[in-house]
N, C-alpha and C positions, 0 to 999 in steps of 0.2 A: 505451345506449352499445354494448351488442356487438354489437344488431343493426344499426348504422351502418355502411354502404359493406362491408353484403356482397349477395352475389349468391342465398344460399338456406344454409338451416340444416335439416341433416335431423336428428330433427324439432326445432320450436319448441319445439311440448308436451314432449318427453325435457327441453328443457335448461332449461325453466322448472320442472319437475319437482328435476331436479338441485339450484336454487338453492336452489326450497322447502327440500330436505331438508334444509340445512345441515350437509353435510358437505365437506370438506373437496376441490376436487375437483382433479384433476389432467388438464392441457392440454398438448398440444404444439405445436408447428410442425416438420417437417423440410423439410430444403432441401439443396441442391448445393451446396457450394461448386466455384462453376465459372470463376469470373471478378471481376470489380468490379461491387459493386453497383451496379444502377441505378434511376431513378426508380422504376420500374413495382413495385419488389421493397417500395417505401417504403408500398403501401396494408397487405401482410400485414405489414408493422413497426409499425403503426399499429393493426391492430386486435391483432398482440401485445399492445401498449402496453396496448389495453382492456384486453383480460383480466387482463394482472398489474394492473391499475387496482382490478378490480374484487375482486383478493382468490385467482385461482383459480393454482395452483401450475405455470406454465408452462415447460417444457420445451424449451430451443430444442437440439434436436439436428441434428447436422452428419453430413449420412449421407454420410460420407465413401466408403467402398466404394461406394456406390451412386454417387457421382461420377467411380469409378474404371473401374465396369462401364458408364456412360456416356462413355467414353471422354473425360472431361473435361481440361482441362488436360496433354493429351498424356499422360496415364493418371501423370504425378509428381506421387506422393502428398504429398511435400514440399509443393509448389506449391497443393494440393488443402486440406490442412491451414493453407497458410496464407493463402488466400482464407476456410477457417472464420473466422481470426480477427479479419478485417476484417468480418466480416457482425457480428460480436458490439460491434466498434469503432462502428459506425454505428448497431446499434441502443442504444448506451448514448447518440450523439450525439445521437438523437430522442426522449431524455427516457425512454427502459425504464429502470426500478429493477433493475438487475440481480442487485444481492445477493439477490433474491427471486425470482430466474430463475436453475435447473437447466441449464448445459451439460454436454450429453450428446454422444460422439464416438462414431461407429457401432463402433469398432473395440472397447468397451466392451460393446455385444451380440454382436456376432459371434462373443467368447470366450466364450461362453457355450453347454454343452451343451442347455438348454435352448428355446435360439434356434434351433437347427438342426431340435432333435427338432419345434416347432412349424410350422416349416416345412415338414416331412413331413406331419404332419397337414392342414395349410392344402392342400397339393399335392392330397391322396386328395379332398379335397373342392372343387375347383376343375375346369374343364375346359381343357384346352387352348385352345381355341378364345378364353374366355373372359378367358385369360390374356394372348394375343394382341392382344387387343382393349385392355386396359389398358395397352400398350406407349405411347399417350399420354402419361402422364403424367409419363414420363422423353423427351419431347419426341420421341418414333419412332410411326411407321404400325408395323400390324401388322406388316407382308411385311416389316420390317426384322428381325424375328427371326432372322430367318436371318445375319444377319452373325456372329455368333458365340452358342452354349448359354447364357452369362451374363447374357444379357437376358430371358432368358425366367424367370429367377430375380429378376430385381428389382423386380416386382411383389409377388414374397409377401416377400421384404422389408421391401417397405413396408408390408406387412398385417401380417404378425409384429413389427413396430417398436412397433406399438401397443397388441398383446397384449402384449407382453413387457413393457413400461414402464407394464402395466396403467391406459392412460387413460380417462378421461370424456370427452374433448373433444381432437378431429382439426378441426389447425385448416390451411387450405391457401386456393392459388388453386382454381378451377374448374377450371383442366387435373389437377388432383389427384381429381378424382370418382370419378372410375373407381375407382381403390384404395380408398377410403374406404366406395362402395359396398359393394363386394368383403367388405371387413373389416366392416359388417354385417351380412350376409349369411352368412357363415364362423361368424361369435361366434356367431349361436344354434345351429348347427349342434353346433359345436364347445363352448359353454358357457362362453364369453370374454366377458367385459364388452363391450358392444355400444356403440361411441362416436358419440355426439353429433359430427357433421361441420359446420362452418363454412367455407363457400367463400365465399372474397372474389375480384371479379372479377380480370381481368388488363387490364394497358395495352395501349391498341393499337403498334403499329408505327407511327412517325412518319409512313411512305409510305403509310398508306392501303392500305386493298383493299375493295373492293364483297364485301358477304356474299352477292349471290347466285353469285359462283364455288361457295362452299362449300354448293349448294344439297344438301338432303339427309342431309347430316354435321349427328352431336350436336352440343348447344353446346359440350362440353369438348373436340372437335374443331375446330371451329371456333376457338375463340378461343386452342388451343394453335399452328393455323397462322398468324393474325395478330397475336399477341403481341409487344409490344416481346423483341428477345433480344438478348442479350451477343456471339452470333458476327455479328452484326452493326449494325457500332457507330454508322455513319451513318443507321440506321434507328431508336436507343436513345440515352436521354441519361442520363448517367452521373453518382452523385454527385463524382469528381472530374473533371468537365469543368468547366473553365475560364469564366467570363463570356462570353468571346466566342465559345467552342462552346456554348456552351447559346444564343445570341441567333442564333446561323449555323442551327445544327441547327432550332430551331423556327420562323426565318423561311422554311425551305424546307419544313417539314412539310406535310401535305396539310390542308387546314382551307376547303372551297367554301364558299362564303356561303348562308347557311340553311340549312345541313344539319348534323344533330346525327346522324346515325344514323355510327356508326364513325369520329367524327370525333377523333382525339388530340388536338389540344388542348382540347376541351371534354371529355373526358376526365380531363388534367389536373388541368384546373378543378376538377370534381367531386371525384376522387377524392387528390389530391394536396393544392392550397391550398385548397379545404374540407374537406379529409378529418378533422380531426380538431373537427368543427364550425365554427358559423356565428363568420363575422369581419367584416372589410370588405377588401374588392377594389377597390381602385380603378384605373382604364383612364382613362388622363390620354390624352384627344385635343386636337387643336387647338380654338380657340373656333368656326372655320368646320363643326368636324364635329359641332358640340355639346356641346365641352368636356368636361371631367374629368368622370365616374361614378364616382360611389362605389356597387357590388355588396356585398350582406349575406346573400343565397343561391346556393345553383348552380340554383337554379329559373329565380328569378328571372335570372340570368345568360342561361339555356336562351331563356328567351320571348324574351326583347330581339335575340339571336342567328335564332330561328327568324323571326320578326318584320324582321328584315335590317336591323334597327335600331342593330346594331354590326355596324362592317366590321372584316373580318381580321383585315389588319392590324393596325389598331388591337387588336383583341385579342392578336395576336403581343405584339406591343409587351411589353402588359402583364402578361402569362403569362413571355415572358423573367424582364422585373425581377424576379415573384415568386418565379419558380425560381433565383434567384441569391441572393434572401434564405435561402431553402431550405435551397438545397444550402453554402452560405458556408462558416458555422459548422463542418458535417460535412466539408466538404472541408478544412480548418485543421484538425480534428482528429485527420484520417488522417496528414494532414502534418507533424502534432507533433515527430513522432519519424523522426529520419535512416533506424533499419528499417526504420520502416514506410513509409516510400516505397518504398524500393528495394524491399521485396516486391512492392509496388501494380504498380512498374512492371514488373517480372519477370512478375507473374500476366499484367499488360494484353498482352504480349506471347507467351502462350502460349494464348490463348486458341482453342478449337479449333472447338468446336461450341455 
């Protein structure tokens, strides 16, 4: 179960180790609140899910300042805060036990003198260069540094977030590598508990983009530049879009016939309606195209696809419906409550970057 729908676990052996020992262990996720959740955000709300599943003490902290030094949501923390609380709203709608999940607000370390003083430490043992380089993972190129000193501080942020909260398990996408690296690297230097990193992929961008543009660039580069993202919303489908945006948006998304390499909707598939294991899929075509498929893997989905044995279409089709069962429940729940619209719709409209 944890190693389901992720993309690498540094290492295996540390965190098979961990389990042996039977202690007690402690996990996080940190994220932006930057905007409205979107599909893509639903794989790491899912292997959350695992973990609190499996027993280990998960952490969902809201690195607020770090959404505030990404210039997020027009830098109003008001706004920043209350996009937190929709990420916590949705992950209670996808079934997280919450009473057994830790929310943590950055603004809760940052008071702390001992956060600062580790971040000096982390600094003496880091290089600039190096630091640079990890500017990824708050979604900037290097050479963005320069737009303003605070960004070059939000890297060891993220590295001291998880010494501070002294964790066993750094749990993130792959555009989060970099940090994670970083902060095992630092800990033996330094004499920090050394965390177990869990990278689950990221969704593509609806529009496609051929990987060999990015010929050359890491993967945590790579797939930080083709990532579904929030500042663009025709490219990203959203848990409150609407039925008819969700069937509009993936009837125009890029999906060529027989091709599975960076294809989003075969993506979704994968990582979305099997993501939390095997079920049944079924792609109701007409009787002239071969009639209704009932699917019980994303393998088996892959081969019949590569094979050009299912058209598009017809997989649009059936990806819509599912994503409408999906998202339904979650989108009713955010709507429950008269506030919490009005936030949703306040946040939707400030969204920056």
């Amino acid at each position: 179960m944890v190693k389901r729908n992720t993309v690498e676990i540094v290492t295996e052996d540390e965190l098979r180790s961990l389990f042996i020992s039977g202690k007690r262990l402690k996990g996080y996720i940190g994220f932006e609140p930057s905007g409205i959740f979107h599909i893509g955000w639903l794989i790491w709300g899912y292997k959350f899910k695992d973990l609190v599943d499996v027993g280990v003490e998960m952490i969902l902290y809201a690195a607020t300042w770090h959404a505030w030094i990404n210039d997020k949501l027009g830098g109003r923390m008001d706004l920043i805060k209350a996009a937190a609380k929709h990420v916590v709203k949705v992950l209670e709608s996808i079934g997280v036990n919450m009473s057994r999940v830790k929310v943590v607000y950055a603004e809760e370390l940052v008071d702390r003198i001992s956060y600062w003083e580790k971040i000096l430490r982390v600094a003496k043992n880091i290089s600039l260069s190096r630091v640079k380089r990890a500017l990824t993972i708050m979604g900037r190129k290097a050479d963005e540094a320069e737009l303003d000193f605070s960004k070059l501080i939000y890297p060891l942020m993220q590295i001291v977030d998880i010494f501070e909260m002294d964790l066993d398990i750094a749990l993130g996408g792959i555009d989060q590598r970099k940090a994670h690296m970083l902060a095992r690297d630092v800990a033996e230097k330094l004499g920090f508990k050394k965390p177990v990193a869990i990278h689950t992929p990221l969704l593509p961008s609806l529009k496609g983009v051929s990987r060999m543009a990015f010929e050359g660039m890491e993967i945590d580069e790579v797939v930080s530049e083709i990532k579904m993202s929030k500042s663009k919303p025709d490219e990203a489908l959203f848990i409150v879009d609407d039925d008819d945006s969700i069937k509009k948006k993936i009837r125009n998304a890029y999906c060529p016939p027989k091709e599975i390499e960076n294809n989003p909707i075969l993506s979704i598939v994968k990582y979305i309606i099997f993501g939390q294991g095997g079920r049944r899929f079924t792609i109701d075509r007409k009787p002239v195209y071969g009639g209704p498929i009932d699917i019980y893997s994303y393998d088996e989905l892959e081969a019949l696809y590569r094979e050009g044995k299912l058209h598009p279409l017809d997989l649009k089709n059936a990806v819509a419906d599912e994503l409408i069962k999906i998202v339904k429940p979650i989108r009713e729940a955010l709507y429950s409550e008269k506030s919490l619209w009005i936030e949703l719709e306040e946040i939707e409209k400030s969204v920056t970057r």
